[in-house]
C-alpha positions in Angstrom: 13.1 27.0 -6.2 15.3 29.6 -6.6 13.7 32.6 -8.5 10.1 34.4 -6.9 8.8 33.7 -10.2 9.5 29.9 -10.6 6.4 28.1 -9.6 5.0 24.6 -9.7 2.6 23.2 -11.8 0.6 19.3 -12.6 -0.2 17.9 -15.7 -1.7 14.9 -15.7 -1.5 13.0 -19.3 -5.3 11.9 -19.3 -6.0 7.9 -20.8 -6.6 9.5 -24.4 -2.8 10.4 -23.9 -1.9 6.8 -23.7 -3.9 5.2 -25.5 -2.9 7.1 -29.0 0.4 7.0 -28.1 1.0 10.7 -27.4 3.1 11.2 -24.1 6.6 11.8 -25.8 5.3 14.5 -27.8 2.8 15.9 -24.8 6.3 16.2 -22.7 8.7 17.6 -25.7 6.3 20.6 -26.2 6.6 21.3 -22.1 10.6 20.9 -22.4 10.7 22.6 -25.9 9.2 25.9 -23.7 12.1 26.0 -21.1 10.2 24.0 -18.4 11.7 21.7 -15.8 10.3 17.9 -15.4 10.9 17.8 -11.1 8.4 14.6 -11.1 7.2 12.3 -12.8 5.5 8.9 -12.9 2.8 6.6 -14.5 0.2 5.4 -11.8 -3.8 3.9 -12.5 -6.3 6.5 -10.8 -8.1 5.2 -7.9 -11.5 6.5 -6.3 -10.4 8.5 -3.5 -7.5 10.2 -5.5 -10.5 10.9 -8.5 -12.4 12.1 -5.8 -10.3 14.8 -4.3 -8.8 15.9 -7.6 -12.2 16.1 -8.7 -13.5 17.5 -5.7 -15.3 20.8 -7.4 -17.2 18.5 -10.0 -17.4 15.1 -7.6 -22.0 15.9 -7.2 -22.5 16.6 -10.7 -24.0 13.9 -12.7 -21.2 13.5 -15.5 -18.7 12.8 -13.1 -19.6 9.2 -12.6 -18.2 9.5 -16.7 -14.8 11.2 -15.9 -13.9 8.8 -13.0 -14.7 5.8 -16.2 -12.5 7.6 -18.5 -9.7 8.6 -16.0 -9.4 5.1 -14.7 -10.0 3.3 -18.8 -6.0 3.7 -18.6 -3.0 4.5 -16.4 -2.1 8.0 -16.5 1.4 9.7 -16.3 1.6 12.7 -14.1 4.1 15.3 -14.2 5.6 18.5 -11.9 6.9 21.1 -13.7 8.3 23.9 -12.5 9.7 27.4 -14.0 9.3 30.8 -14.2 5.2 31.5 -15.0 4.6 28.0 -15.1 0.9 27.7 -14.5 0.6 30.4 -17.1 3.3 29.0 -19.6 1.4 25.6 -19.5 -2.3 27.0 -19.7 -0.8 28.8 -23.0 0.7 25.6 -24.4 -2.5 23.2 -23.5 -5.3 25.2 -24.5 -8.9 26.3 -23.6 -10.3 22.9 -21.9 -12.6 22.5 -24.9 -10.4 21.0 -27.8 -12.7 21.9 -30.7 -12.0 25.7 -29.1 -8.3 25.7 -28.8 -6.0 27.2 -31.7 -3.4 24.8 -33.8 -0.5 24.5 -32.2 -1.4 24.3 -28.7 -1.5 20.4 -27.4 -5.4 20.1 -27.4 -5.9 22.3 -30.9 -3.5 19.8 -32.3 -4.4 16.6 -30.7 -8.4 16.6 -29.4 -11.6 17.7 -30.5 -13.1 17.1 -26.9 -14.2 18.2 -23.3 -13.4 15.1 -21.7 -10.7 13.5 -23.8 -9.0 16.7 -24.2 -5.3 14.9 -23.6 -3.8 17.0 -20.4 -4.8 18.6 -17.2 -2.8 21.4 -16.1 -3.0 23.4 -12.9 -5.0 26.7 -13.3 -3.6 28.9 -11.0 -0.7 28.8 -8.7 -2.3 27.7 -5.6 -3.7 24.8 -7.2 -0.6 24.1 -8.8 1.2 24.0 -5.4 -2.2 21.9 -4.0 -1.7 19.5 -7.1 1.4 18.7 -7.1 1.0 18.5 -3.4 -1.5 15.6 -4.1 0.1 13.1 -6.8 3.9 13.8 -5.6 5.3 12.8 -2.2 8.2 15.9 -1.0 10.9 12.9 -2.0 9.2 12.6 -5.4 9.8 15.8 -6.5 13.7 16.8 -7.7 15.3 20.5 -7.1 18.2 21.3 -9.9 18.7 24.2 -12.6 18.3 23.3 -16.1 22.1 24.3 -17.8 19.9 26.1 -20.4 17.9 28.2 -17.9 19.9 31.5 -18.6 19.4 30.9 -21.9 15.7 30.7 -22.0 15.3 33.1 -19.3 16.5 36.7 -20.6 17.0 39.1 -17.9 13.6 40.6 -17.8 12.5 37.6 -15.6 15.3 38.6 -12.6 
């Protein structure tokens, strides 16, 4: 990273994601916003890895349904990085509940659910750095500048 404000976040494209067909257009809207892709890869979710994601929610009694759902599919996940990432991507996914997010943002345009609500994305910086820390080995993960970064970025952000 190379500006104080770039930071990392995860999305994970959830089995819903996959299933209708949606990952190109999940990814465009990240790009579209001036975000990097420094990882990326399609993996099937596994019990320990559901567990420690999951970690906050692992004792409560729907979780038993999420860890079905999450592993119904394989699942891409991606690093991103930029300037206000975690915040950039919370904007462009949504509240968590897709019958509560606006039109335009991916779950207002693509989900009418809790659950099958088509992304997770970090939601703070910490867990951003924690997340990515989890799905993406240090070799994984892929430093460069976008050759439209100046563009996106006004001078504001430096």
């Amino acid at each position: 990273m190379t500006h104080p404000k770039e930071e990392k976040t995860l999305i994970i494209l959830k089995p819903d994601t996959i299933h209708r067909g949606l990952a190109g257009e999940v990814m465009s809207r990240f790009e579209r916003k001036g975000l990097k892709i420094i990882g990326m890869k399609m993996i099937q979710l596994e019990d320990a890895l559901l567990e420690a994601h999951y970690a906050h929610i692992k004792d409560k009694p729907f979780f038993a349904g999420i860890k079905e759902f999450m592993k119904s599919a394989p699942i891409i996940v991606i690093a991103l990085s930029g300037i206000e990432a975690v915040n950039a991507t919370r904007l462009i996914v949504g509240p968590t509940r897709g019958y509560e997010a606006a039109a335009g943002t991916i779950r207002g345009d693509f989900s009418l659910s809790t659950q099958s609500n088509i992304v997770h994305a970090s939601d703070s910086v910490e867990n951003g750095k924690t997340e990515v820390a989890r799905f993406f080995r240090d070799n994984e993960l892929f430093a460069y500048k976008r050759n439209d970064f100046d563009f996106i970025n006004s001078e504001e952000v430096f």
